[in-house]
N, C-alpha and C positions, 0 to 999 in steps of 0.2 A: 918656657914660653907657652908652652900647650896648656900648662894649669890657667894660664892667665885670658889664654883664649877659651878656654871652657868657660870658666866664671863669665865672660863678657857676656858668651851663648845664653848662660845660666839669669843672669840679669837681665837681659832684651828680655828675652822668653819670660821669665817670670814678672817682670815688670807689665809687659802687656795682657800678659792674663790676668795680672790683676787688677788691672786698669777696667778691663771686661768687665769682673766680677762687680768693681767697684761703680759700674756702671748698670749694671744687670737686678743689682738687691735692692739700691733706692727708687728704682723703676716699680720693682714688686713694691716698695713697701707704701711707695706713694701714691699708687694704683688702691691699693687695699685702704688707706686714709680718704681716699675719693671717694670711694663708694661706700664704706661702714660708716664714717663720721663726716663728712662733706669738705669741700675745697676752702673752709674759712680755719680749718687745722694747718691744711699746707700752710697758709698766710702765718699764723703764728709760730710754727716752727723757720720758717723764713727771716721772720726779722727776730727771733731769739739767738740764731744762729748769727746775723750781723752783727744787733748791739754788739756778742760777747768778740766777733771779729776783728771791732774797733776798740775795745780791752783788750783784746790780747796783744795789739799796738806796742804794750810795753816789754813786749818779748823783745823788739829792736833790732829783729836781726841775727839774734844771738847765736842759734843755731847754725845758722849759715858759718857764720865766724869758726864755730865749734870744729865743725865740717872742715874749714879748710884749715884752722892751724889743726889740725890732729893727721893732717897726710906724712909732715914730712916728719914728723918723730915715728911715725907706725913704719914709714917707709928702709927710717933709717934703724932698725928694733932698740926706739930709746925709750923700756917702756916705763920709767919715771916719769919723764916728761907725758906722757901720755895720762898717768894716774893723776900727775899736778892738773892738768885740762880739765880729767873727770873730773878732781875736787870744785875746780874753780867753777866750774859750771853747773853743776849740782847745787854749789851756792847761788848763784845767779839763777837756777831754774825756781829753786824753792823763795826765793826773796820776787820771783814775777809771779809767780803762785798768788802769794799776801797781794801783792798790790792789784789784781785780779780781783780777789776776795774783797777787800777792802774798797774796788772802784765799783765794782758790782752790787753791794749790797747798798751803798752811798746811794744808785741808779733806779735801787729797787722801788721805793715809794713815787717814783717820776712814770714806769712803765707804762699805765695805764693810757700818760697824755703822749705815747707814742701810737695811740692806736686807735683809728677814728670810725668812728659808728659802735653797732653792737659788734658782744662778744659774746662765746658759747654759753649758755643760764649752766651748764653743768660742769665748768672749770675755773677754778681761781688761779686768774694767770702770775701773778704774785708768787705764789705754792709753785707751778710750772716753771718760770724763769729761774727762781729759785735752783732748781734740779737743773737747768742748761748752765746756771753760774757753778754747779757742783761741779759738772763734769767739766770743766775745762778746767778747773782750779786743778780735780785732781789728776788733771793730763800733765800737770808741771811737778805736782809732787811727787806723781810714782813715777822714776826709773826715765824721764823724758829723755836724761842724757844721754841714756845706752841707746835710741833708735839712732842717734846722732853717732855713735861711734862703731853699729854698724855700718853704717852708710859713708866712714870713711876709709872703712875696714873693706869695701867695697862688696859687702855680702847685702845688697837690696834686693837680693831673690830673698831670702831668710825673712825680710821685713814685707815682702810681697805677702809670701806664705802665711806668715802672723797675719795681717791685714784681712787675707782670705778667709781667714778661719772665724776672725772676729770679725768679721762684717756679714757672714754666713751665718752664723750664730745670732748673731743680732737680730738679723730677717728673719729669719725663721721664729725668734723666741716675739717679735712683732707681733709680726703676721698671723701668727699663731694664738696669740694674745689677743689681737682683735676678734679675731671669729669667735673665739670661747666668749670671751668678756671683751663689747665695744667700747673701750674704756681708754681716753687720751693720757690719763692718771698712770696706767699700763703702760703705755708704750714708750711714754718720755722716759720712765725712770728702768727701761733698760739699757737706757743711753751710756749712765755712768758707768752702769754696769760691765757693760761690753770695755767699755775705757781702762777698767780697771784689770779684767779678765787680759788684754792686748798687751796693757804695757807689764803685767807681773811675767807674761809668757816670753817679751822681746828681754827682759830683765833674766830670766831663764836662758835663752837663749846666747846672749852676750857672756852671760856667767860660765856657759858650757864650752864657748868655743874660745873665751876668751882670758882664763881665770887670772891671768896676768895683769890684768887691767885691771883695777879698783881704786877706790877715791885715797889719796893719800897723796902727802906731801903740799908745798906752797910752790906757787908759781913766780917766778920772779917778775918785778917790776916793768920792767921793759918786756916781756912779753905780752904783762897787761895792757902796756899801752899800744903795742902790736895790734892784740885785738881790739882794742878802742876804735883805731882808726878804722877797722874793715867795718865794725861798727856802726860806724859815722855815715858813711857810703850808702851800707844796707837800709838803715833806719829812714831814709828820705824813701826809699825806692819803697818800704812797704807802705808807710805811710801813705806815699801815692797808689801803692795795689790797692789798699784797703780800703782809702774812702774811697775812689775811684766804683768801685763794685759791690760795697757791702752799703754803700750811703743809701743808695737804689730804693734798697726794698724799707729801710726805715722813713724814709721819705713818704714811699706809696702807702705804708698802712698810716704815718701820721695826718699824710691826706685824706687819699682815697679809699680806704676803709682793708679789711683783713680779707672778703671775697675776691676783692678785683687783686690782691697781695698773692694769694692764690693761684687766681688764672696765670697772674704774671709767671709765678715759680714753677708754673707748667711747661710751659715755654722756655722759662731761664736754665729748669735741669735741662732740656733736650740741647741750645746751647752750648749749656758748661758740657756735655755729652761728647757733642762734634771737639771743641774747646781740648778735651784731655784724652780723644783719641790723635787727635794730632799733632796733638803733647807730647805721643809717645817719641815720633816720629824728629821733632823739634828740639826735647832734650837730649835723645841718644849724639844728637849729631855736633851737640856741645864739645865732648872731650875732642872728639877728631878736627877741631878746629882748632882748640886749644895746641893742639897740636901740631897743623902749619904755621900758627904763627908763629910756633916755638922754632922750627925749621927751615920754613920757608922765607923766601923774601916779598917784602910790603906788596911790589907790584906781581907777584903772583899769587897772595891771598888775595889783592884786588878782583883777580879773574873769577878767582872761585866764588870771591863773593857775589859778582855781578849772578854767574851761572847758578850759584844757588837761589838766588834772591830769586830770580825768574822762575825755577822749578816750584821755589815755594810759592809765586805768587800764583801758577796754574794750580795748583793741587787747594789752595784754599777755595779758587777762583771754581773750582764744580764740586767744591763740598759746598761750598757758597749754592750757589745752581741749584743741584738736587734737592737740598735744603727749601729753595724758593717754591718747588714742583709739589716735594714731598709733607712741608710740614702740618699744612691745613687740613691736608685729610686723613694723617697720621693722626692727630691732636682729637677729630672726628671720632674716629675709632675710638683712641685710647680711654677720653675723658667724656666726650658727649659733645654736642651741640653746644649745650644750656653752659660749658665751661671754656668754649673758644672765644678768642678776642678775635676782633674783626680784621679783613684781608689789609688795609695800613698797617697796621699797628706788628702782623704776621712780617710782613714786607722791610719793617723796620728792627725789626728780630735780625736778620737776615745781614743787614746792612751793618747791622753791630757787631755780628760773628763775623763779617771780611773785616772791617776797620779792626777789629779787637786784635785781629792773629795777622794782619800785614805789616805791619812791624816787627814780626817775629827774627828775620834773620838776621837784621840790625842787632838786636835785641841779645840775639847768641855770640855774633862776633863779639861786641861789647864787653859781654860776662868774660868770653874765652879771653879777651885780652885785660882782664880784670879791670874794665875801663868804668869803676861803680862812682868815685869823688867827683869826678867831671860829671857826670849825668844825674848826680842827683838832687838839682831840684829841679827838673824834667817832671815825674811824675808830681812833686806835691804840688807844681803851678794845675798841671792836668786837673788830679783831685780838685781843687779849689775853683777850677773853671766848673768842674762837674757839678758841683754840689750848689756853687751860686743859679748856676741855669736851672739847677731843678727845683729852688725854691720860686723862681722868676717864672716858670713856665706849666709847673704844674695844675695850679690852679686857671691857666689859660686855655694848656690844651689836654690838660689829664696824664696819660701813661704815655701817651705820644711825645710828652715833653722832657718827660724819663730818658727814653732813649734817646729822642736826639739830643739830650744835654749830655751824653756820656759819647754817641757817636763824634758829635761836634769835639770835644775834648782830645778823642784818640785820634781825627783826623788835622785838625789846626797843632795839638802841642804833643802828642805822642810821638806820632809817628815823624812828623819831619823836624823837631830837635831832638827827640832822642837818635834819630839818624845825622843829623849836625853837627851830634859829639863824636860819634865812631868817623865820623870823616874829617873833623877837624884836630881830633887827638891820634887817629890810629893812621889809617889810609893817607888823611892830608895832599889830598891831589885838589888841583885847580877844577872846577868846575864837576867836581865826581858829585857833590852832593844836589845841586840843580840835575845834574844826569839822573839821578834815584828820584828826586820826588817827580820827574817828569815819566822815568819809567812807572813810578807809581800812578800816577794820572792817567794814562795811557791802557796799563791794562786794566784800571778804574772801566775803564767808557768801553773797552774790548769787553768786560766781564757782565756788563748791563746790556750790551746788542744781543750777545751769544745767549745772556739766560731768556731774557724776553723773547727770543725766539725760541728756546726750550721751552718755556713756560708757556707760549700760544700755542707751541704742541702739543702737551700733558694736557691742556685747557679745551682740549677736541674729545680727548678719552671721556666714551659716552659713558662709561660702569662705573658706581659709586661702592663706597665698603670696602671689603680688602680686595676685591678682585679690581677694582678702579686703582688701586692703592700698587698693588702688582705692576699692572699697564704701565704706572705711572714712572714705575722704577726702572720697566726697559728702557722707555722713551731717550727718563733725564738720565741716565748713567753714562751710553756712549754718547750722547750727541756732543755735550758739552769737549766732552775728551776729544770726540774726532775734529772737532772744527777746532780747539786750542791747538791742537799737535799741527791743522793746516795751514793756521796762522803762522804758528813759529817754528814748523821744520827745515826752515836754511837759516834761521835765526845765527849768527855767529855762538852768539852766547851759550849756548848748547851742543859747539862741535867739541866733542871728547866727553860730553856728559859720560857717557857709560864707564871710562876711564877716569874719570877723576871718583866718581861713586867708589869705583871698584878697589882704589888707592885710600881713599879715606878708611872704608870701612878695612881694610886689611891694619890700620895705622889706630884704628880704633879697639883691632882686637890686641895689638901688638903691646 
């Protein structure tokens, strides 16, 4: 039991640091694209990065699937069954490979009409997309299946480490790159590079600790259609992640041009920033829920769910906050005047980071109770809300129609059917799901008094630049915390907090 609780130690720890890092290097590198080459670069690697997001579509899930049939053969050491997985999936990886290659270059001669106004005179973006279809193709050809069979091996410190290394290497050989020679020809094609460099080392890696495991053997039938079905489930749920988030930025450059694609992806990294530090926090807490329900009974994961769902929705509710206080004059600093979007369109930023991550706990009970056929066409209705509003609203109201066609989405079809299905397939109580979306409403209007009035205080701090920026972070840090903790310290829902944390995570390392 102690190895098992090292390794958890060893996973938390190294998963958040490199969460950090992976947070830390495209800051540098996109900082150094601002100022050497200008903010109409960020726009283009933006929506090269989508298009290939919405090809990689035909991954379907697969990995996932990978992940979970490979627990119970590693658990039980059957390690043929385990070899039969790698083979089957190595085929499956290398046949999404081809149809990547082959959707992408079909794509290639259309690029252009994805991308409105001018482009750099010194880039043929043709030649550039070209190298983003490279490197994803060959993220499927080399070794994609061995990150998957660490990660069920339960060594994602190993895959953190690799990550570190090659994304350190990356930046650096950038960044680096730019200053000698300001050249965008440079920087994209060490993209592959690093891709290639990551997965021959995680391929290394898996070989070393794991030399039992290699591709061989047939899988039987009925385990094929085993993973069909988890398949089936997944396939809907990415579909809706995918267009849902990657439509965005191909929408904005085929509208409103590769600058303003830019400013947006300024904003959208800081975001996705907040987005996968809170991640860390949201996926650790997966297994250990997985794990009351395997234990416990309906009406006491009931409780935990209410009390977690509350905890989460304070902890989004003044990331949310400080976020409103800190981001304009953060964005000031970092990029300039000349690359901020105006105080709306900042405000709607904002509003899209609470809707995006308030459905989170829903969202983990669900997985923990493997509850993916029932909910999946949740997101693809979401997507398809998303994507109609933003051809309907762009050209009305600009970037502003962006986001609310995606906020509107998470808030109408996200968040209260995909909570419709965790209560009408798992929980199944009378009136529990009316109770959630009104507790959602509620701290909705709670989280807009309390920031508005953070935010009329940060709005007094006479000092601009970083020492305005300082002020600004005593203000929003405790106010938001002290007045949530006053609202809800007799709160029911939160007597034993400290004991149910302290239970879970013991059952988490266990």
């Amino acid at each position: 039991m102690s190895d098992r609780v090292e390794r958890s130690k060893k996973n938390i720890i190294w998963t958040f640091v490199g969460k950090i890092v992976n947070l830390l290097f495209p800051f540098i590198t996109q900082t150094c694209l601002i100022y050497i080459l200008g903010v109409q670069y960020i726009g283009l690697d933006g929506l090269f990065k989508s298009v290939l997001m919405i090809l990689s579509l035909t991954e379907l899930g697969i990995g996932s699937a990978l992940v979970f049939s490979m627990y119970k053969p590693i658990a039980d050491g059957d390690d043929e069954k385990v070899c039969a997985l790698l083979a089957f999936y190595k085929k499956c990886y290398h046949v999404i490979g081809s149809v990547i290659l082959v959707l992408g270059l079909a794509l290639l001669p259309f690029i252009q009409n994805l991308i409105s106004g001018e482009v750099p005179d010194d880039i043929n973006i043709y030649v550039l997309y070209s190298v983003y279809l490279l490197n994803t193709v060959l993220s499927y050809y080399l070794f994609a299946y061995k990150t998957s069979l660490l990660n069920a091996c339960q060594m994602v410190d190993m895959i953190s480490r690799v990550d570190i290394v090659a994304n350190s290497a990356k930046c650096i050989l950038q960044c680096v790159g730019l200053l000698l020679l300001p050249s965008y020809y440079m920087f994209v094609w060490v993209i592959p590079l690093s891709t290639v460099l990551r997965n021959l080392f995680v391929e290394y890696v898996s070989r070393k600790k794991y030399p039992q495991y290699v591709c061989r053997g047939k899988l039987p039938v009925e385990d094929i259609h085993v993973i069909k079905d988890k398949v089936k489930g997944l396939f809907f749920q990415s579909i809706g992640n995918v267009v849902l988030f990657a439509v965005d930025n191909i929408v904005i450059s085929a509208f409103l041009g590769l600058k303003l694609l830019g400013k947006y992806n300024n904003y959208l990294y800081i975001h996705n920033a907040l987005v996968n530090l809170v991640g860390v926090i949201s996926f650790s807490i997966i297994p250990v829920i997985g794990n009351s329900i395997a234990t416990e009974t309906r009406e006491k994961n009931y409780m935990n769910f209410r009390q977690f769902n509350l905890l989460w929705l304070c902890l989004i509710s003044w990331c949310a906050i400080c976020q409103m206080c800190l981001l304009q004059p953060f964005v000031e600093i970092w990029a300039g005047k000349d690359l901020m979007l105006d105080n709306r369109l900042a405000f709607l930023f904002v509003i899209y980071f609470y809707t995006n991550k308030m459905g989170d706990m829903s969202h983990n009970y669900k997985t923990a109770a493997g509850i993916w056929k029932e909910a999946r066409y949740v997101p693809l209705i979401s997507s398809a809300v998303n994507l109609c509003l933003n051809l309907l609203l762009v050209n009305e109201i600009g970037l502003a129609g962006i986001l609310i066609s995606t906020i509107v989405s998470l808030v109408f079809v996200n968040v209260p059917f995909g909570g419709r299905v965790l209560f009408k397939v798992y929980f199944n109580y009378k009136g529990a799901w009316r109770r959630y979306l009104l507790t959602h409403l509620l701290h909705f209007l709670l989280t807009f008094l309390i920031g508005g009035f953070t935010y009329w205080i940060c709005s007094r701090v006479p000092v601009q630049g970083v020492g305005g920026l300082v002020l600004r972070v005593l203000v929003c840090v405790p106010v938001p915390a002290v007045l949530l903790f006053l609202v809800y310290r007799k709160d029911k829902r939160l007597e034993g907090t400290k004991i149910l944390l302290r239970r879970f995570i013991r059952k988490g390392a266990n």
